[in-house]
Structures are given as structure tokens and as C-alpha cells.
N, C-alpha and C positions, 0 to 999 in steps of 0.2 A: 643582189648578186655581186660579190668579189670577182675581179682580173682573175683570171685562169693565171696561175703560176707557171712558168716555163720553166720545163725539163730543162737541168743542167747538162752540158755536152759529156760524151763518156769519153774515158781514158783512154786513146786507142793503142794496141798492141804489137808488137813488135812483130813484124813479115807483112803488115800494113805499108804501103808503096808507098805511102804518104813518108810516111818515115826515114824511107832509105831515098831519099830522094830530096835536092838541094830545094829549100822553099823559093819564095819569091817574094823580090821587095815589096813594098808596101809603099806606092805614088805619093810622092807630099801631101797633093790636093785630097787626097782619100784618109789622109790619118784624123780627121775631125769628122767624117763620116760617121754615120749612126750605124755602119755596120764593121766598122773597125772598130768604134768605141764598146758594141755590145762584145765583140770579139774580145777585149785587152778586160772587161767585167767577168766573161767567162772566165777567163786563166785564172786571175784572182780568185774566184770563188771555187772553182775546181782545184786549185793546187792547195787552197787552206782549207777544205772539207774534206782531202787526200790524207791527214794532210800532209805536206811539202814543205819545200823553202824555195824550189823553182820550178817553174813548166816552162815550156818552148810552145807557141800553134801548131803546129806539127801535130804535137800530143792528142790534142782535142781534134784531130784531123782539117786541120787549116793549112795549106800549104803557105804560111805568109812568114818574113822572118820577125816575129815576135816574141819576145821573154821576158815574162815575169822574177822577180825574186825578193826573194823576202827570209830573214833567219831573226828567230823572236827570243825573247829571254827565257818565254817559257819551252820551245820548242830546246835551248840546250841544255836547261836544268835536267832533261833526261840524261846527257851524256855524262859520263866520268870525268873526273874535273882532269885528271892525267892526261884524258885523250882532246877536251878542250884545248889543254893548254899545248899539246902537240899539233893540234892543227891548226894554230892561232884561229879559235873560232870566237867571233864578237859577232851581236848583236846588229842590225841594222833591216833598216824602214825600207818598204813595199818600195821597190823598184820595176817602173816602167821602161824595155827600150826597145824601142822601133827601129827599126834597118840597123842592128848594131855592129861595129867593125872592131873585131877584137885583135887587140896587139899586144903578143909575149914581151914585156922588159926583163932584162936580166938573163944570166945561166940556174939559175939554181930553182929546182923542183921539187917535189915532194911525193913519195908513195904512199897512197893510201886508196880504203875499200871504197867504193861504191856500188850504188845501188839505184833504181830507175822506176819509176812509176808504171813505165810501157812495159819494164822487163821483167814477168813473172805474174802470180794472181795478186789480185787485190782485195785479199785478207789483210783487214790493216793492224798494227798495233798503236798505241800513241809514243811508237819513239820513232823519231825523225833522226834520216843519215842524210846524206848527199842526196840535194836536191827532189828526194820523194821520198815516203813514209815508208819504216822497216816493215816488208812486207812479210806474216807469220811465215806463211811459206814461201818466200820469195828468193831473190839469187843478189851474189856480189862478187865482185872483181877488184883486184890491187890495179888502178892507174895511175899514170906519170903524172904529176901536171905542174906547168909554172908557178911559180909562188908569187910573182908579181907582174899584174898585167894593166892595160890601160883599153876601155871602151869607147866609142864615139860611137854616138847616133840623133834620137830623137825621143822625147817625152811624148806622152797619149794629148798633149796639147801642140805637139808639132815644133817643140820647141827644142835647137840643138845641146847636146849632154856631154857630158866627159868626165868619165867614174874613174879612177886609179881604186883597185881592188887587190887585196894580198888575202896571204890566207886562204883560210876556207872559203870566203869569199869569189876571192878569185878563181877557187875552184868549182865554185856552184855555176859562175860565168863561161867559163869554158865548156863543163859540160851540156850547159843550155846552147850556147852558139852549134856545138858539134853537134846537134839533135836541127839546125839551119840550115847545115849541111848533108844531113844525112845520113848522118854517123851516131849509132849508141856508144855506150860506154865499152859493151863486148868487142867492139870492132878496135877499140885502142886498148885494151886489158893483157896485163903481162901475164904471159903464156901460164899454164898451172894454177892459176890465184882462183880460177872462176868458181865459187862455192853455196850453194844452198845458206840459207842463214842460220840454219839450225848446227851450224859448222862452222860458223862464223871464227869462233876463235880457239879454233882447232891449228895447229904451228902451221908456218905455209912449208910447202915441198923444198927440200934440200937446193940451192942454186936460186931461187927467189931473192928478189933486193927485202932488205929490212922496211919494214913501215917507217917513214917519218920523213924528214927534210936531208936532201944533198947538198 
């Protein structure tokens, strides 16, 4: 007789309290724990079977501040190489951070859609946007975000980290931290943008900022 395989944790939804609600650190002493470690195995394998490019514990209903992220070659070979090269989006390796402290450098931000694992069903396609899979029927919003930010935290070995992220990048960071806080992407999305995907790219409403960088 084989291990019984364990059920993956599911995707949790948005009006889920867990959600709208600030997590909670994660003790030094607990980050080498076998139940913090199975916890940072869940994200991984739930946000690449999504798939994603990031989760927050929140997601998986853990109230703890952890984020996964991850953006693959093959995951932007879907995109338009126009809209790559507008969101400075580049490839990079599976990132773990524990109690992460996100800090905006600079003025200059960028509008663009997103879109949210929690926010909508989970009919999946295999094109990946902002941090969760383009949902067949799912929803998106134009938000603001820094262009270039700086992380401090911990690795799943407790060891301290310091990311400088631009880009898409940067913005896959930001929206994972505001899901630590409590905050989806609808709650920071400029007014009018909020759209079905099947509408996707449909002109935005008269008075809307333009997509791209300020």
C-alpha cells in the first residue's frame, strides 16, 4: 500500500475574512517548523497547478505573511511580445519571503490590468497575467503601481533577503504584500477599469489613464 496522497489546499475566495484581514507574522523560531515548511510546499504547488506567477497564505486560507513568486519563460511566451516589452516583464526563479517588508523607491508607476486567483471562478486557461491564471470567466482592473520597489525579509531557511524588483516584477510584489494586508486588487483598481475578461480589450471609459508607465 502507497502514502495516501494529500489533498492540495483550495483557492480561497474573495468575502473569505481571511482575506480582507491583515495576516500575521511568522516567529523566527517557527520558520523551519514542518508546519510552516508544508505551508511555503502548498503555495508552490497551488500557484504552479493555477497556474500563477504568485500566491500570498491568505490565498490558501492561512492567515500568516507569506509569498510565493515565480514568472517562467514559458509562462510569457503566451504574452504579446508588445505587451512584454511594455511591462518590462523578464523571467525569474521561484521566490520564497517570509515576513516581507515592502518599500516603494522612486515616483514613477505604471497602469496596467490585473487579475487574481481569489477574484472570480476558476475556469482556467493556460495564459498567465498578474500573478494568477487568466481566468475563462474571470474579472480585471487597471492598477497603479511603483515601478521600482525594494523587499526585506526571510527565506523558507530563515535566512535574511533583500530583492530590488522593477517591472512586472515589482508588481507581482506589491500585489502579493496587499493580499498581507488585506487588500485585493479591486480595493486599489481605478475607478471604471473593472472588466470581465471577455472584454478585456475593449477601449477603457473616456477620462481613464492610458496603460503603460508615468
Amino acid at each position: 500500500m502507497g502514502e495516501k496522497k494529500m489533498a492540495l489546499p483550495d483557492i480561497v475566495k474573495a468575502g473569505d475574512p481571511v482575506l480582507h484581514e491583515p495576516a500575521q507574522e511568522v516567529r523566527p523560531e517557527e520558520i523551519g517548523s514542518e508546519r510552516v515548511q508544508k505551508i511555503v510546499d502548498d503555495m508552490v504547488k497551488v500557484m504552479r497547478k493555477a497556474p500563477g506567477v504568485g500566491l500570498a497564505a491568505p490565498q490558501i486560507g492561512v492567515p500568516l505573511r507569506i509569498i510565493v513568486l515565480e514568472d517562467t519563460k514559458e509562462y510569457i511566451s503566451y504574452a504579446a511580445k508588445e505587451e512584454i516589452k511594455a511591462q518590462d516583464r523578464r523571467p525569474f526563479d521561484l521566490l520564497v519571503v517570509i515576513n516581507p517588508k515592502l518599500v516603494k523607491k522612486g515616483n514613477k508607476t505604471a497602469f496596467f490590468f490585473e487579475g487574481c486567483l481569489s477574484v472570480g471562478k476558476s475556469m482556467m486557461s493556460p495564459l498567465v497575467a498578474l500573478g494568477q491564471a487568466l481566468c475563462v470567466d474571470g474579472f480585471r482592473a487597471v492598477v497603479e503601481r511603483h515601478l521600482e520597489i525594494e523587499v526585506t525579509g526571510f527565506d523558507r531557511d530563515g535566512q535574511p533577503i533583500k530583492i530590488n524588483a522593477s517591472g512586472w516584477q515589482a508588481r507581482i510584489f506589491q500585489h502579493e504584500c496587499d493580499h498581507l494586508e488585506g487588500t485585493l486588487y479591486v480595493d486599489k483598481m481605478t475607478p471604471r477599469t473593472f472588466r470581465t475578461v471577455d472584454n478585456l480589450d475593449l477601449p477603457l471609459a473616456i477620462g481613464c489613464p492610458k496603460l503603460g508607465a508615468r
